[in-house]
N, CA, C and O of each residue as an XYZ file, in Angstrom:
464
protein
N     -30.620     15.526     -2.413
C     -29.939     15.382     -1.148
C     -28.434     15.357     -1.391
O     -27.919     14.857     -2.392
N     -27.815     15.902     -0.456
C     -26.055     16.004     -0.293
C     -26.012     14.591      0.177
O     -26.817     14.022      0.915
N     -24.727     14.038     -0.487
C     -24.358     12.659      0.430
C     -22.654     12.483     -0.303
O     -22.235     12.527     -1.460
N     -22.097     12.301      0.853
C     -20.531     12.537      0.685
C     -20.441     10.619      0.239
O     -20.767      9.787      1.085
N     -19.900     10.150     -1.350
C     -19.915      8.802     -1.721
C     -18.118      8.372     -1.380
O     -17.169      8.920     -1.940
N     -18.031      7.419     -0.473
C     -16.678      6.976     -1.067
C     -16.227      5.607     -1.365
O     -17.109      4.749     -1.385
N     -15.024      5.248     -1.599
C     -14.681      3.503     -1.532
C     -13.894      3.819     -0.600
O     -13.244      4.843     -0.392
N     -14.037      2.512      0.150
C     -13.006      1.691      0.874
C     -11.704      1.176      0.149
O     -11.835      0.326     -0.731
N     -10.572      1.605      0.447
C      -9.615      0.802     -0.085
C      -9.150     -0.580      0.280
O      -9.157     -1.152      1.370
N      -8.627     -1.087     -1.255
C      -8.523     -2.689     -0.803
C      -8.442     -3.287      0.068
O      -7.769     -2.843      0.999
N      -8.965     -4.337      0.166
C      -8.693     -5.351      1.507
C      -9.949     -5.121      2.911
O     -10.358     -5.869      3.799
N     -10.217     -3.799      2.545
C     -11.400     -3.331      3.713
C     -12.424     -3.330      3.961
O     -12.884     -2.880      5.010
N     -13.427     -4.131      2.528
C     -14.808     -4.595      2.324
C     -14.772     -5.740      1.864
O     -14.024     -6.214      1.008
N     -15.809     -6.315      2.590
C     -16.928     -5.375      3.560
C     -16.910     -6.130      5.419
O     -16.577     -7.057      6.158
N     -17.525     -4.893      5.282
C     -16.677     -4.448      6.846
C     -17.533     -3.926      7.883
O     -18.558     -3.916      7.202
N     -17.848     -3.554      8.830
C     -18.309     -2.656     10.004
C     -17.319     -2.013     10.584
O     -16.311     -2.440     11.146
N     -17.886     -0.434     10.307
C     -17.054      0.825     10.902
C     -17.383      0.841     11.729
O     -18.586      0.585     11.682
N     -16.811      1.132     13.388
C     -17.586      2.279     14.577
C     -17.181      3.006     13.795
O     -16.291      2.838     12.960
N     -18.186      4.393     14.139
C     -17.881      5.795     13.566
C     -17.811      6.998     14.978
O     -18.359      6.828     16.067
N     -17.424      7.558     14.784
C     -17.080      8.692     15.935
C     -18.603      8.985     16.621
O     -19.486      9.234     15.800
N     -18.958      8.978     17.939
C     -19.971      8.765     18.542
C     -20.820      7.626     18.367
O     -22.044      7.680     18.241
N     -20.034      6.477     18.366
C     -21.048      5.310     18.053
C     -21.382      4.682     17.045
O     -21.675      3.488     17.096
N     -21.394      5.403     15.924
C     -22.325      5.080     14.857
C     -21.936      3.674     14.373
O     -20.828      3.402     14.836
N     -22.315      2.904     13.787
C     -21.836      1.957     12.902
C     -22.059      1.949     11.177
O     -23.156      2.118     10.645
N     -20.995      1.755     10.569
C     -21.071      2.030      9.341
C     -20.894      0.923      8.555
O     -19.714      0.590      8.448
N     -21.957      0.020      7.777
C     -21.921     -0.949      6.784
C     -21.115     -0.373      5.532
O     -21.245      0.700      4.943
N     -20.122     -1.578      5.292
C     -19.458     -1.362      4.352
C     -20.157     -2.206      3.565
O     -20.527     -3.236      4.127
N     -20.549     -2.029      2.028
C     -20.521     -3.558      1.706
C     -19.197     -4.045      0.420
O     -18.145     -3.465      0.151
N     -19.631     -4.975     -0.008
C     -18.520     -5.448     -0.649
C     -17.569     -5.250     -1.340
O     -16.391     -5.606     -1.350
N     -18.876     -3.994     -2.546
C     -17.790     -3.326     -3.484
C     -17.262     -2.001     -2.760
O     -17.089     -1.053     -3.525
N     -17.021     -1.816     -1.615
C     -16.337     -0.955     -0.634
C     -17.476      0.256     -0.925
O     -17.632      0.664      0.226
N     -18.153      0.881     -1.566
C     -19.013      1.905     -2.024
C     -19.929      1.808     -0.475
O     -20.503      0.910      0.141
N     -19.604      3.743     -0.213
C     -20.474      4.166      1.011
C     -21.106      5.246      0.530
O     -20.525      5.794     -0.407
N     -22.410      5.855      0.987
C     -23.230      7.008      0.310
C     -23.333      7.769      2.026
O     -24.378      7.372      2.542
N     -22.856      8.341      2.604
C     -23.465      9.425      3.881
C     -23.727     10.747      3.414
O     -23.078     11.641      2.871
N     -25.213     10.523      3.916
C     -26.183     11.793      3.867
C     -25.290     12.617      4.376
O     -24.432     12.198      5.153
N     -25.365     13.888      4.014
C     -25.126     14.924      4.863
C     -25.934     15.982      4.392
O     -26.467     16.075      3.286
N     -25.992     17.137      5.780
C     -26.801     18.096      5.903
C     -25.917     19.341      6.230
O     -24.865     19.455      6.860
N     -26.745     20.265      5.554
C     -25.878     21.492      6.024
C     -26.047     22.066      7.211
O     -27.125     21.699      7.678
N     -25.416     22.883      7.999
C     -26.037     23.636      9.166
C     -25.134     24.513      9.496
O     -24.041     24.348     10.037
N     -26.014     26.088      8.895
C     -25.044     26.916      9.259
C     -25.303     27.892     10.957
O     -26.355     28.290     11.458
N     -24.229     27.980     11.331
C     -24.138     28.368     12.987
C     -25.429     29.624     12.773
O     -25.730     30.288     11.781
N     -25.957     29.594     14.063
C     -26.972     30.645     14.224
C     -28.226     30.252     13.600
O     -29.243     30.837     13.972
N     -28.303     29.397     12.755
C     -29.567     28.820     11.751
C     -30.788     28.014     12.753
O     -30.433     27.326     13.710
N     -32.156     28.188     12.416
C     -32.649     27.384     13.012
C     -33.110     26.056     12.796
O     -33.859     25.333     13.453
N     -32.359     25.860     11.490
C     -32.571     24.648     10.925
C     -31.942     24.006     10.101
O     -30.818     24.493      9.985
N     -32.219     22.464      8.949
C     -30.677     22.142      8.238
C     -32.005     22.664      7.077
O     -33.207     22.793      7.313
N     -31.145     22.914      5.620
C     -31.416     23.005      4.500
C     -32.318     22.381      3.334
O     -33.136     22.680      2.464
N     -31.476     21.098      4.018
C     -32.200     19.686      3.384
C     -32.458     18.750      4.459
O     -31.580     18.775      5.321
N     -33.657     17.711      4.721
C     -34.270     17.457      5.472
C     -33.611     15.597      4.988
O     -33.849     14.962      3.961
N     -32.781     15.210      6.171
C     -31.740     13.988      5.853
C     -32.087     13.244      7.240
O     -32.305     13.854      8.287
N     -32.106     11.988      7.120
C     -32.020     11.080      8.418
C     -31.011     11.501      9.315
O     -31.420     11.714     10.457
N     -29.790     11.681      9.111
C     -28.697     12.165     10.375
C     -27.500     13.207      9.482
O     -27.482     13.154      8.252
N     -26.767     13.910     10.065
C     -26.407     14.812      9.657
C     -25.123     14.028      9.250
O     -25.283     12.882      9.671
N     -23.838     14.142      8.575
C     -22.684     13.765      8.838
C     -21.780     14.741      9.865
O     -21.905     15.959      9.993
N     -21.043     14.053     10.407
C     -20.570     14.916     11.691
C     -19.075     14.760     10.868
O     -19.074     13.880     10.007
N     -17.803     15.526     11.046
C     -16.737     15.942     10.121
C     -16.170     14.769     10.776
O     -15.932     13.886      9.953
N     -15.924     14.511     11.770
C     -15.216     13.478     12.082
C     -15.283     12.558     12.008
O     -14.452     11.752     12.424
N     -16.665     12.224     11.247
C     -17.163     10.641     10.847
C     -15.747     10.742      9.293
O     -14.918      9.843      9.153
N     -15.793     11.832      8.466
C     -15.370     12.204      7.320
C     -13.947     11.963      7.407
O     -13.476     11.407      6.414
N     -12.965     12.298      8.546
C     -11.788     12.630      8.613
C     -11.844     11.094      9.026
O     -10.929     10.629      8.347
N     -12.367     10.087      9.716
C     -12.058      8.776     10.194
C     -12.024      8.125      8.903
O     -10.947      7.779      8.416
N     -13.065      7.945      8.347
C     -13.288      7.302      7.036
C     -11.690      7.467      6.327
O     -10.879      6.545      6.236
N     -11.451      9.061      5.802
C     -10.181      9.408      5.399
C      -8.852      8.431      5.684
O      -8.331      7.629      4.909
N      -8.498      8.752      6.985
C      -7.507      8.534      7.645
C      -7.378      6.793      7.839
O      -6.400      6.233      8.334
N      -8.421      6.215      7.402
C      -8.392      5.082      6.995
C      -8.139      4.557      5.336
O      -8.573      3.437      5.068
N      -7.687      5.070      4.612
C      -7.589      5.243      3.479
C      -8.921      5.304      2.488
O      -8.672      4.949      1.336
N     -10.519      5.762      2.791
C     -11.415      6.011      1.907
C     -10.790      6.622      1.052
O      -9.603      6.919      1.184
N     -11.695      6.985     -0.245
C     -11.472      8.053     -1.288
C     -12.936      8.719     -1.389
O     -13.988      8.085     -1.304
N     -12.819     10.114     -1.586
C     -14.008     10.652     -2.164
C     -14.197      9.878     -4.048
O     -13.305      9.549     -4.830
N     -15.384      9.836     -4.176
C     -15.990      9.175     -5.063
C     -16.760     10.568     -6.062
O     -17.385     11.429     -5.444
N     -16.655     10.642     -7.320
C     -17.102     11.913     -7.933
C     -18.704     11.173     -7.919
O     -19.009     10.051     -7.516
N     -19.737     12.441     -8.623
C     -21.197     12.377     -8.654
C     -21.143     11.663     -9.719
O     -20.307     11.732    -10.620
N     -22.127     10.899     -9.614
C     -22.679     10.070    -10.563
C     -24.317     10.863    -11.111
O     -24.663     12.015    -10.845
N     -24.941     10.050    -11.753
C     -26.293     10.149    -12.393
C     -26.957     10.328    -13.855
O     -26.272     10.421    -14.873
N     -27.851     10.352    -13.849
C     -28.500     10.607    -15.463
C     -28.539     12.013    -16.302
O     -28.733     13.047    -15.663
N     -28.392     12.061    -17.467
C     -28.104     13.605    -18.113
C     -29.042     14.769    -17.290
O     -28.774     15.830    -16.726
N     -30.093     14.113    -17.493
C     -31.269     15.187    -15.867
C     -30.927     15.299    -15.143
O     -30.653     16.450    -14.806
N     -30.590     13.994    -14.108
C     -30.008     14.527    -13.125
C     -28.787     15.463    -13.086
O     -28.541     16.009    -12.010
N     -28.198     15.644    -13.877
C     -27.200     15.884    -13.748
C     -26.882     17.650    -12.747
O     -27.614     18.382    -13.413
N     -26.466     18.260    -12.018
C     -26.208     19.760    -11.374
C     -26.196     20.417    -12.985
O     -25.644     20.099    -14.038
N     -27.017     21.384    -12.601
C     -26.931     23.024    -13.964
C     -25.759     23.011    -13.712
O     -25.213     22.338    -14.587
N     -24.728     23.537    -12.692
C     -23.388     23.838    -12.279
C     -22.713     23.227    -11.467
O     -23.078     22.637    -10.450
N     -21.624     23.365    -11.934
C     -20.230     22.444    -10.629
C     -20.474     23.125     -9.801
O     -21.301     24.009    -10.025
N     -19.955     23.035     -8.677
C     -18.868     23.788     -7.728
C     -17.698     23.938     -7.751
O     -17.309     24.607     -6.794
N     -16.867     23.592     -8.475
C     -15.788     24.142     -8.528
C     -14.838     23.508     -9.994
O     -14.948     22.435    -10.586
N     -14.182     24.340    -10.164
C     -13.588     24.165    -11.576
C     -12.798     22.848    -11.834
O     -11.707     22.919    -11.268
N     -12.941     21.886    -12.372
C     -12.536     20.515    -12.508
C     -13.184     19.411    -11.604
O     -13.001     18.194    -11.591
N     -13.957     20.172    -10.892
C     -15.146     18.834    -10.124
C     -15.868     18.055    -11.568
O     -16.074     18.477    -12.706
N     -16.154     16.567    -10.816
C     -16.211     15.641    -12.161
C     -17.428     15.391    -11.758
O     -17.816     15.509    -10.596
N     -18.406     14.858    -13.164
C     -19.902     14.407    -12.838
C     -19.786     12.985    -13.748
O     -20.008     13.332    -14.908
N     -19.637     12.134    -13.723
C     -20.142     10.495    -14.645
C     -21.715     10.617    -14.730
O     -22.606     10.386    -13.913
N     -21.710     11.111    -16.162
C     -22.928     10.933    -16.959
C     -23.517      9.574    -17.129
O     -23.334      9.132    -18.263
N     -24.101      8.872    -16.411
C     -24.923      7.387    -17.145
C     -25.599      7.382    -18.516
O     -25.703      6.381    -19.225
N     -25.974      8.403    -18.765
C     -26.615      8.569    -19.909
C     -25.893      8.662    -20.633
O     -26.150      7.979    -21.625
N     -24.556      9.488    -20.718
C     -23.722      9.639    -21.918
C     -22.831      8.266    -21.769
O     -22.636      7.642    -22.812
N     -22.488      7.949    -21.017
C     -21.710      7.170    -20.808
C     -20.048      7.402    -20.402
O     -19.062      6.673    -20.514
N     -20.208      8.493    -19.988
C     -18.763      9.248    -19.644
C     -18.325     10.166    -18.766
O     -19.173     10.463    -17.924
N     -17.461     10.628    -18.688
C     -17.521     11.211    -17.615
C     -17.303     12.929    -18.097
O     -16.510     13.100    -19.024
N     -17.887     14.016    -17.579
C     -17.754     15.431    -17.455
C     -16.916     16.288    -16.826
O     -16.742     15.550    -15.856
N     -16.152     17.379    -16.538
C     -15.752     17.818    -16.064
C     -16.429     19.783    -15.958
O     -16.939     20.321    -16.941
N     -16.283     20.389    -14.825
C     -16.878     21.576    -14.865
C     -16.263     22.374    -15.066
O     -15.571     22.655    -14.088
N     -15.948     23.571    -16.707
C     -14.637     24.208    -16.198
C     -15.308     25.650    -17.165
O     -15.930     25.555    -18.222
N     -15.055     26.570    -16.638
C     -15.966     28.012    -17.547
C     -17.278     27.783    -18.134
O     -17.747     27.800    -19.272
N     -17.755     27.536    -16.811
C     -19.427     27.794    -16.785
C     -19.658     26.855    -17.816
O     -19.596     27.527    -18.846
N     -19.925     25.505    -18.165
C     -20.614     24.476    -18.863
C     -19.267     23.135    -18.228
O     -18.051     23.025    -18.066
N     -20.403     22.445    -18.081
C     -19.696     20.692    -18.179
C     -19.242     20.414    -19.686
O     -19.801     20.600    -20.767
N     -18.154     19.957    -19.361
C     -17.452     19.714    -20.659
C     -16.803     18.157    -20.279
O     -16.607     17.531    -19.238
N     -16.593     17.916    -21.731
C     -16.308     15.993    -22.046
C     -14.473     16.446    -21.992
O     -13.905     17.387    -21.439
N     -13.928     15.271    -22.854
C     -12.363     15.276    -22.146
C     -12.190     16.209    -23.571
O     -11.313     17.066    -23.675
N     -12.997     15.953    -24.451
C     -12.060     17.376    -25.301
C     -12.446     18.543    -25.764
O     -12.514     19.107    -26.855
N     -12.750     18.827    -24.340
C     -13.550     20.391    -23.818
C     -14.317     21.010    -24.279
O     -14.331     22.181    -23.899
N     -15.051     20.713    -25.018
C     -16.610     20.196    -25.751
C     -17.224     20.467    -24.683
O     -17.081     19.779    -23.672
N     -18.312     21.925    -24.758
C     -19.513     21.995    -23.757
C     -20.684     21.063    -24.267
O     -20.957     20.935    -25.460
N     -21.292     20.481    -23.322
C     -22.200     19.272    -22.946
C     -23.362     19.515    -22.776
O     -23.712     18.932    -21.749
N     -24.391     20.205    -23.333
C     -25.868     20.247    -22.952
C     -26.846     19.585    -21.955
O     -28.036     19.903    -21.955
């Protein structure tokens, strides 16, 4: 599943968001938020991945504009994506204990060492 992770910056957890149409958003302490999101492309008759509620962009831009941060992927060497999306997107290996970066087709460590 897609899920956009971020922190709250200091002072702001934990907390209750309204979110744009209502929503309410539990912060908890260590400011860390996980929203599902789903894809949906126009004309489609359906989302991609099958998620409790979609994220709507403006839930994204509120969060923002409140000082969130996007949060890089986490998980285990398995888990880990075959591929980034984009060149210097970061993955924190639990298993290795470190963190990856994606840059000419292989995840690589900080001294650009491809990562199996």
């Amino acid at each position: 599943m897609i899920a956009h992770r971020l922190i709250a910056p200091d002072g702001l957890a934990p907390t209750t968001i309204e979110l744009a149409g209502g929503q309410q958003l539990v912060v908890a302490p260590d400011g860390i938020v996980e929203i599902p999101h789903a894809v949906v492309i126009p004309g489609d008759a359906g989302i991609f991945e099958p998620v409790d509620r979609a994220v709507e962009t403006a839930w994204l831009r509120q969060l923002l504009d409140l000082g969130f941060c996007l949060l890089p992927r986490t998980g285990s060497s398995a888990a880990r994506p075959s591929c980034g999306r984009y060149t210097g997107e970061m993955f924190f290996d639990e298993t290795l204990g470190r963190p990856l970066w994606w840059w000419q087709d292989a995840w690589r460590d900080a001294t650009g060492d491809a990562v199996a």
